[in-house]
Biotite code that builds the C-alpha atoms (Angstrom):
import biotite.structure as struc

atoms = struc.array([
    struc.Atom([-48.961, 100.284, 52.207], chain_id="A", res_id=1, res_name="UNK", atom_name="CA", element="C"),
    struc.Atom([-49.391, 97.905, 49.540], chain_id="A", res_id=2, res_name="UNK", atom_name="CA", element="C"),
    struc.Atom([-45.965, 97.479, 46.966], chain_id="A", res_id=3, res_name="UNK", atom_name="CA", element="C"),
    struc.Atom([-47.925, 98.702, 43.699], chain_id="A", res_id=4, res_name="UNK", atom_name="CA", element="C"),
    struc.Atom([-49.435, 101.761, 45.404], chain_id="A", res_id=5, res_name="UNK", atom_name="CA", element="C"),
    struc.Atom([-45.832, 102.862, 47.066], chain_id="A", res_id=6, res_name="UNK", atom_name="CA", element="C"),
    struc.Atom([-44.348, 102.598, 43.888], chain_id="A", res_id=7, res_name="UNK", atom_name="CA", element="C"),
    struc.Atom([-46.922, 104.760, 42.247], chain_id="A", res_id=8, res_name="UNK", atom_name="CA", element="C"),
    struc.Atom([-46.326, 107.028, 45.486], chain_id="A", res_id=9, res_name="UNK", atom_name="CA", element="C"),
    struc.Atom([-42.876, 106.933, 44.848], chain_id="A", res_id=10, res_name="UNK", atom_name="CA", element="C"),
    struc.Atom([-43.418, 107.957, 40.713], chain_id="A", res_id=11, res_name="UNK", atom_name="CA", element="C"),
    struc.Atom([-45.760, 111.012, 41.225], chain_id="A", res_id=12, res_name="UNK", atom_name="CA", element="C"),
    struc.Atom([-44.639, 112.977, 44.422], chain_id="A", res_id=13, res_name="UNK", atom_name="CA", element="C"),
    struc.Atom([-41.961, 115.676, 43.940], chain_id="A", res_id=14, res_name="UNK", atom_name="CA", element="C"),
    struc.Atom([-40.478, 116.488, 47.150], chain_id="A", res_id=15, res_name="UNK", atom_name="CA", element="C"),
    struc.Atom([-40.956, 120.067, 46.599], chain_id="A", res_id=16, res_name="UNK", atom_name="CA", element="C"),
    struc.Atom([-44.102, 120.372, 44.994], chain_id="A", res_id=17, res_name="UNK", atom_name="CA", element="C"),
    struc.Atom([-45.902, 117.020, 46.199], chain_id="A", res_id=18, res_name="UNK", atom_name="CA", element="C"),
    struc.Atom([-48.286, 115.079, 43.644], chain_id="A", res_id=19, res_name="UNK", atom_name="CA", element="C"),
    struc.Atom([-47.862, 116.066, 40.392], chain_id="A", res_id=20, res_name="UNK", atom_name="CA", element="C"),
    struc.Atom([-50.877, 116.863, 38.509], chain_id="A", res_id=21, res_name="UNK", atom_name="CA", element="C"),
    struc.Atom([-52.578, 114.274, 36.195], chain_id="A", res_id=22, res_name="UNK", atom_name="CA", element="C"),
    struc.Atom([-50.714, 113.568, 33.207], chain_id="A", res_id=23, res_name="UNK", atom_name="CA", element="C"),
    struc.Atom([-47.227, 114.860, 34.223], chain_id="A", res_id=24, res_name="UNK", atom_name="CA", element="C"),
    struc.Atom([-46.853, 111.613, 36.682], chain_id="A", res_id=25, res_name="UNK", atom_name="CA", element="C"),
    struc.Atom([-44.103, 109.393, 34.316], chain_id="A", res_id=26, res_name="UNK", atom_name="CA", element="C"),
    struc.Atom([-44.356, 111.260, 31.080], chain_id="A", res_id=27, res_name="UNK", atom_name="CA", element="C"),
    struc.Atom([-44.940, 114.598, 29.651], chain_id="A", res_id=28, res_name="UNK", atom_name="CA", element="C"),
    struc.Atom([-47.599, 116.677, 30.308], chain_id="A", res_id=29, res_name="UNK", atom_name="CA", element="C"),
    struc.Atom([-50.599, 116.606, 27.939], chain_id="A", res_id=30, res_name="UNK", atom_name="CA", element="C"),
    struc.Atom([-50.262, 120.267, 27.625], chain_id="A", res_id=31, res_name="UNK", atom_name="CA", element="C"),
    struc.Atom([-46.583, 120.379, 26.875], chain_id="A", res_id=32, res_name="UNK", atom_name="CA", element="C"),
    struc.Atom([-47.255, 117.550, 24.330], chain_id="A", res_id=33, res_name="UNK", atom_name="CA", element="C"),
    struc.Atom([-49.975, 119.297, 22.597], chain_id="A", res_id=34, res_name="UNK", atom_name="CA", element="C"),
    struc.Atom([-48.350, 122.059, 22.086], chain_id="A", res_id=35, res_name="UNK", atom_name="CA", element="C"),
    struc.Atom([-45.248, 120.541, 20.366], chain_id="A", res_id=36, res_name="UNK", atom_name="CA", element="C"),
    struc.Atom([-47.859, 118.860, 18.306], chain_id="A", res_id=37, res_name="UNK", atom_name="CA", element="C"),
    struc.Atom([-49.320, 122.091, 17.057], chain_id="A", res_id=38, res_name="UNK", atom_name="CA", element="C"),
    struc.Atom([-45.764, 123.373, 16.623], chain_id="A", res_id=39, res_name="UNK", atom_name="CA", element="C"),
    struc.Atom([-44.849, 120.046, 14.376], chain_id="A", res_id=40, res_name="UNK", atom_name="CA", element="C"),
    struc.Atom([-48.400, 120.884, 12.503], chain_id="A", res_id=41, res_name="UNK", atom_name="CA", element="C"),
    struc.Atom([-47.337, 124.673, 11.693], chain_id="A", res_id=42, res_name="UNK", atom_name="CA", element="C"),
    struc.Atom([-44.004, 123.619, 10.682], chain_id="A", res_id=43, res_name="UNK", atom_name="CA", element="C"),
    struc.Atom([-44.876, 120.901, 8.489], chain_id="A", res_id=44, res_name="UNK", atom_name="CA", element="C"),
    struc.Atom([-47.609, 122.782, 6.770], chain_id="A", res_id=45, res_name="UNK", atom_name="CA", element="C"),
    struc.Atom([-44.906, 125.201, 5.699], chain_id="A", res_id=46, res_name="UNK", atom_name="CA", element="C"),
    struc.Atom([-42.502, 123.176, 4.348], chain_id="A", res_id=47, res_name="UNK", atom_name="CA", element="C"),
    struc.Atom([-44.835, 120.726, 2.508], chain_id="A", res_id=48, res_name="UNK", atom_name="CA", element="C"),
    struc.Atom([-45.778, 124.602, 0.954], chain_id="A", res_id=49, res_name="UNK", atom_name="CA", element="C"),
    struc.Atom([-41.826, 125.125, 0.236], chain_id="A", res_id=50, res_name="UNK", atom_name="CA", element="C"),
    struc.Atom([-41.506, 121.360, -1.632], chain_id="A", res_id=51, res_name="UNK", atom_name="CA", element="C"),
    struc.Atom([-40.593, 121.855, -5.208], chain_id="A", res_id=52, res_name="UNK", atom_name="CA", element="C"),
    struc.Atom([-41.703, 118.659, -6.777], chain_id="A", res_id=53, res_name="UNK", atom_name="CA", element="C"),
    struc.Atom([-43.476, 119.221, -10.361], chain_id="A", res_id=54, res_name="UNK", atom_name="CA", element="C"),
    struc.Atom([-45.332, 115.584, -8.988], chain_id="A", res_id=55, res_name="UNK", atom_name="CA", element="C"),
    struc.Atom([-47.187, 117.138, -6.918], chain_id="A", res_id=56, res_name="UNK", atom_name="CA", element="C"),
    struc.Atom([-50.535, 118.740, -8.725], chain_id="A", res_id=57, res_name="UNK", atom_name="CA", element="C"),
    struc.Atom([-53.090, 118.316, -5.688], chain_id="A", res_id=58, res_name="UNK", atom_name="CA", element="C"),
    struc.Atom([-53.604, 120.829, -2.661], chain_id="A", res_id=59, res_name="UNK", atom_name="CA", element="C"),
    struc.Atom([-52.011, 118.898, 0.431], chain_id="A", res_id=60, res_name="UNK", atom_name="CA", element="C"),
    struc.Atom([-53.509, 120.153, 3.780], chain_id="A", res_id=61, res_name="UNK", atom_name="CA", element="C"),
    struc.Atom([-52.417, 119.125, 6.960], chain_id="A", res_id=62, res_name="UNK", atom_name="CA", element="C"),
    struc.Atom([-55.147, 118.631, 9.317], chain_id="A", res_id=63, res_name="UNK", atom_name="CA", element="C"),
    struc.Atom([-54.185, 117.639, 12.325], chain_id="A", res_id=64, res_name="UNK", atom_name="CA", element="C"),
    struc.Atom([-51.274, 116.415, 14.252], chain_id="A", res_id=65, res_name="UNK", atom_name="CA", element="C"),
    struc.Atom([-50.428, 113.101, 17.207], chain_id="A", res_id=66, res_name="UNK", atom_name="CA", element="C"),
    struc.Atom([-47.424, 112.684, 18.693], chain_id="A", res_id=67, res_name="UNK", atom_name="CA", element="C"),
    struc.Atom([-46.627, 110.085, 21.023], chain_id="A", res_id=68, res_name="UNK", atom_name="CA", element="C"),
    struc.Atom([-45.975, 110.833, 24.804], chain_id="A", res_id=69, res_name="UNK", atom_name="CA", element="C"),
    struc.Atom([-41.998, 110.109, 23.909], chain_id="A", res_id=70, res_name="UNK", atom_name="CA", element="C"),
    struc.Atom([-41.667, 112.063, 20.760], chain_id="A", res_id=71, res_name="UNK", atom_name="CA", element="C"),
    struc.Atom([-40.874, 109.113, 18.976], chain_id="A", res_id=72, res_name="UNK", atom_name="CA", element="C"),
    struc.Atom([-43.627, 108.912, 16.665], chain_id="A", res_id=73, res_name="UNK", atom_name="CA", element="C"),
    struc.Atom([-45.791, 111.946, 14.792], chain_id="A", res_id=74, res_name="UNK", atom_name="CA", element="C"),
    struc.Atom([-48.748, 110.935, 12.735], chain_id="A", res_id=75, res_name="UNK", atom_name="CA", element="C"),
    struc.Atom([-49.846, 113.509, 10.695], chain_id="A", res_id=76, res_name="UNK", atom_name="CA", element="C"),
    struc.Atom([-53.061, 113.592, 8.924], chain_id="A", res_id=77, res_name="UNK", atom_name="CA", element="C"),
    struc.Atom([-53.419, 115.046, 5.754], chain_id="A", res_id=78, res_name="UNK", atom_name="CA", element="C"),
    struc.Atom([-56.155, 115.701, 3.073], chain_id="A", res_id=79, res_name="UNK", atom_name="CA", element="C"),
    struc.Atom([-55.619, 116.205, -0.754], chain_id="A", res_id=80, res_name="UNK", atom_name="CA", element="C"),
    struc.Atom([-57.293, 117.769, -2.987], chain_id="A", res_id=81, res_name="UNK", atom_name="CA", element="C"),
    struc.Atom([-57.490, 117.460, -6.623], chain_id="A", res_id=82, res_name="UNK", atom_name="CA", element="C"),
    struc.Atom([-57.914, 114.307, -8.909], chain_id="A", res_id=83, res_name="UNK", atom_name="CA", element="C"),
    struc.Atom([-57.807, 110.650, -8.059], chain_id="A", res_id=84, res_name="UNK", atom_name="CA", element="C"),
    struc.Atom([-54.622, 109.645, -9.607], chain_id="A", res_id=85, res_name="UNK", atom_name="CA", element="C"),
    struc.Atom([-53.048, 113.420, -8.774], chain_id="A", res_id=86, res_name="UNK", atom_name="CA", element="C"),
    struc.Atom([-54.094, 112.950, -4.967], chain_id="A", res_id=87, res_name="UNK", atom_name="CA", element="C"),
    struc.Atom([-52.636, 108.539, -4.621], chain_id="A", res_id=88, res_name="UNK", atom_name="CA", element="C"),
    struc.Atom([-49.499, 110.050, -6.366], chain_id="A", res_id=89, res_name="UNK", atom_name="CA", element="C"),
    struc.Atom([-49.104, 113.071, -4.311], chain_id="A", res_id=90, res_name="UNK", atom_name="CA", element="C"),
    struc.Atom([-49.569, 110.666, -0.855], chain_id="A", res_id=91, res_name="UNK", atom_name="CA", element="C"),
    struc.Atom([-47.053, 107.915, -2.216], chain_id="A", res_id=92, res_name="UNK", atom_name="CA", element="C"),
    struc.Atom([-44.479, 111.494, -2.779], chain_id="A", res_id=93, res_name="UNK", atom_name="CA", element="C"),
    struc.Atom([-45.438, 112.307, 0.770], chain_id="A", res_id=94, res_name="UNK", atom_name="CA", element="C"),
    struc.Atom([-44.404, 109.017, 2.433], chain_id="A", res_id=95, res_name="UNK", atom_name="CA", element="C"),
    struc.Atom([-41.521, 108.486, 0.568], chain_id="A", res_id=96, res_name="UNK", atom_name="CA", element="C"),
    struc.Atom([-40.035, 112.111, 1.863], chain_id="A", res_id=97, res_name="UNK", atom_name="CA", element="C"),
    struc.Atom([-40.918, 111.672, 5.565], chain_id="A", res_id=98, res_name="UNK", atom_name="CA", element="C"),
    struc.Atom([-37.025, 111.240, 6.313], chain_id="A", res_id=99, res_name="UNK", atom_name="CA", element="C"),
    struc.Atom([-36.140, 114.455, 4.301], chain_id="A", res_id=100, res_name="UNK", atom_name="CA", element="C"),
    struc.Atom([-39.679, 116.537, 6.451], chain_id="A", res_id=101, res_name="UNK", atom_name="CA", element="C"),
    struc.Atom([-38.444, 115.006, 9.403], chain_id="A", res_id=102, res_name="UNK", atom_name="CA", element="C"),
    struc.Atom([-34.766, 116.182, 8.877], chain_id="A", res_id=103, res_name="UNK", atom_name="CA", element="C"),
    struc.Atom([-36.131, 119.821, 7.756], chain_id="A", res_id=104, res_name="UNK", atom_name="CA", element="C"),
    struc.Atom([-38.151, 119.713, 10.742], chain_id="A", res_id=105, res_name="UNK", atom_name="CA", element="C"),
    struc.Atom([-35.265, 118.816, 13.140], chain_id="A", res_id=106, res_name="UNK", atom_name="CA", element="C"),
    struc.Atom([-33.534, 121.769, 12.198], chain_id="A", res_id=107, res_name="UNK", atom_name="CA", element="C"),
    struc.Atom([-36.557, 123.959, 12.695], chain_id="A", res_id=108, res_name="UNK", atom_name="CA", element="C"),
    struc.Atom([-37.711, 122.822, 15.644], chain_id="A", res_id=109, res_name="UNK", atom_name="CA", element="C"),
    struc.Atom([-34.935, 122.747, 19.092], chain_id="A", res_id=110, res_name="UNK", atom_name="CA", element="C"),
    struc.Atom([-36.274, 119.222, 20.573], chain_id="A", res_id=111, res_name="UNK", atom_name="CA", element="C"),
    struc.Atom([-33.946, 116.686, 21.864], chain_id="A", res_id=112, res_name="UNK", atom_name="CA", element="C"),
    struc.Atom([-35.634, 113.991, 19.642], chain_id="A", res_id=113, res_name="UNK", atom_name="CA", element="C"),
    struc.Atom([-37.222, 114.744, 16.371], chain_id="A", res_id=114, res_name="UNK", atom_name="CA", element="C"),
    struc.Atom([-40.274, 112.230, 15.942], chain_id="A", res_id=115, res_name="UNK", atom_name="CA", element="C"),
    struc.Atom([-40.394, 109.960, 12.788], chain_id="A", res_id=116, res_name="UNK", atom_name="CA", element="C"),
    struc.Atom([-43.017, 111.743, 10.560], chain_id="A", res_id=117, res_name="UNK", atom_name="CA", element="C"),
    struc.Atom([-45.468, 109.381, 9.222], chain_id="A", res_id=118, res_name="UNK", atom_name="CA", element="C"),
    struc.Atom([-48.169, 110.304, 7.124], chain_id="A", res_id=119, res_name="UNK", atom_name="CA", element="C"),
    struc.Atom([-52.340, 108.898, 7.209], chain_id="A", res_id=120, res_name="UNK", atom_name="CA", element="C"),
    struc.Atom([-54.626, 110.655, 4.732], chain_id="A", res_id=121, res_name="UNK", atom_name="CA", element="C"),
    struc.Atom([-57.824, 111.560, 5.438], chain_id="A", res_id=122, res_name="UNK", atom_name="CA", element="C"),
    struc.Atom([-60.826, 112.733, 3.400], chain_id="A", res_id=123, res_name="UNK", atom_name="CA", element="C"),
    struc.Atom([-62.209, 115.151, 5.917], chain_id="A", res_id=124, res_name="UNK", atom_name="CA", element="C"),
    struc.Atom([-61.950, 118.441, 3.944], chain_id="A", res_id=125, res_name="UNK", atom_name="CA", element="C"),
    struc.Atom([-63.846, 116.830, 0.828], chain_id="A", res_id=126, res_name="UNK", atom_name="CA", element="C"),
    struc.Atom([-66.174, 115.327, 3.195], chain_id="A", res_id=127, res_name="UNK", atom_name="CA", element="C"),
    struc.Atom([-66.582, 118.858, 4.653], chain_id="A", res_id=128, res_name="UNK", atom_name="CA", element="C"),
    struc.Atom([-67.023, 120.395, 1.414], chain_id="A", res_id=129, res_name="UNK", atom_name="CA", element="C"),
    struc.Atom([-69.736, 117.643, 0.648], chain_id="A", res_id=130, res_name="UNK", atom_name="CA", element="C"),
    struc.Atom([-71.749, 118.342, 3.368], chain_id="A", res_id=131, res_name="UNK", atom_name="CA", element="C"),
    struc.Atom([-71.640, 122.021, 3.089], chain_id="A", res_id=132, res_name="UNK", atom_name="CA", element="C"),
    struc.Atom([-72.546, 121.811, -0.882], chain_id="A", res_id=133, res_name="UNK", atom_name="CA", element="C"),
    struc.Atom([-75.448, 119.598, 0.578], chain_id="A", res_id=134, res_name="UNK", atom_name="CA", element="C"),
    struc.Atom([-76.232, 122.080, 3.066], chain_id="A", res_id=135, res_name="UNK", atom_name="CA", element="C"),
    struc.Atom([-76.394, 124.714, 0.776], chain_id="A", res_id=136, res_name="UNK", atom_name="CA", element="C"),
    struc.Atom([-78.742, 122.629, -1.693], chain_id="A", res_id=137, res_name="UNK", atom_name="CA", element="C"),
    struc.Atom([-80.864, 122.540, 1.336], chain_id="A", res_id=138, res_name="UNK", atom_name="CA", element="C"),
    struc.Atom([-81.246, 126.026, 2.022], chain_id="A", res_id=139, res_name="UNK", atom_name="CA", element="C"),
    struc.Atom([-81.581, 126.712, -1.579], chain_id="A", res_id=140, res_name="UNK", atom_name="CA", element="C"),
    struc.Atom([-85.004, 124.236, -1.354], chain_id="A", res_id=141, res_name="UNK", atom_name="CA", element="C"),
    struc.Atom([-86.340, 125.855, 1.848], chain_id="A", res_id=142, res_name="UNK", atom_name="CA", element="C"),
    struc.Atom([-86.278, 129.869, 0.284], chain_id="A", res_id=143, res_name="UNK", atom_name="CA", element="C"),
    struc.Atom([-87.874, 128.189, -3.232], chain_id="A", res_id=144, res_name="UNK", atom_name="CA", element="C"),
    struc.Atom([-90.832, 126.748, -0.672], chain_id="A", res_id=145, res_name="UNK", atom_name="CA", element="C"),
])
């Protein structure tokens, strides 16, 4: 057998349970992984509700949730609504209290490592709202003809 492929051998058969299925071999398991990331989305959508920061004047929505196969990093993706200025000063507020989210997280959540929280905005919700308003307009032409 050649080196590489007994090594591999070696990393992904369990005496007890043989081969492990795909994605458990080395790492976590995809499921096990997703489901911490919708845990860390739940939780962080309800204490980014709980913030009391008169700054803040936009609608923050998180929308979805990566963490990395060793729970060392958590990107979370969140849209804002409201005005321009409201939304870049509400996102600047956001990644400035990632250590004090990750910290409330910690003690909400009972994982041996707490990933480091960092935050990537994303327009999808007023993209979504776009295309239903255009959607809509569409419709609205189609009955008049």
């Amino acid at each position: 057998m050649c080196k590489v492929y007994e090594n591999i051998f070696k990393m992904c058969y369990n005496s007890s349970s043989g081969f492990e299925m795909e994605g458990e071999c080395g790492s976590m398991s995809v499921h096990k992984i997703d489901r911490i990331s919708s845990d860390i989305k739940r939780e962080i959508s309800l204490i980014l509700g709980e913030l009391d920061n008169p700054r803040i004047r936009s609608i923050i929505s998180v929308v979805r949730v990566d963490v990395t196969q060793d729970l060392s990093i958590c990107r979370v993706y969140v849209s804002i609504m409201g005005e321009a200025s409201n939304s870049a000063q509400t996102f600047k507020i956001l990644r400035v209290a990632s250590g004090f989210i990750r910290k409330r997280l910690s003690l909400r959540l009972s994982l041996r490592r707490t990933p480091e929280v960092r935050f990537i905005r994303t327009n999808s919700i007023e993209y979504g709202a776009k295309l239903e308003k255009i959607f809509g307009e569409f419709q609205q032409n189609l009955r008049i003809n």
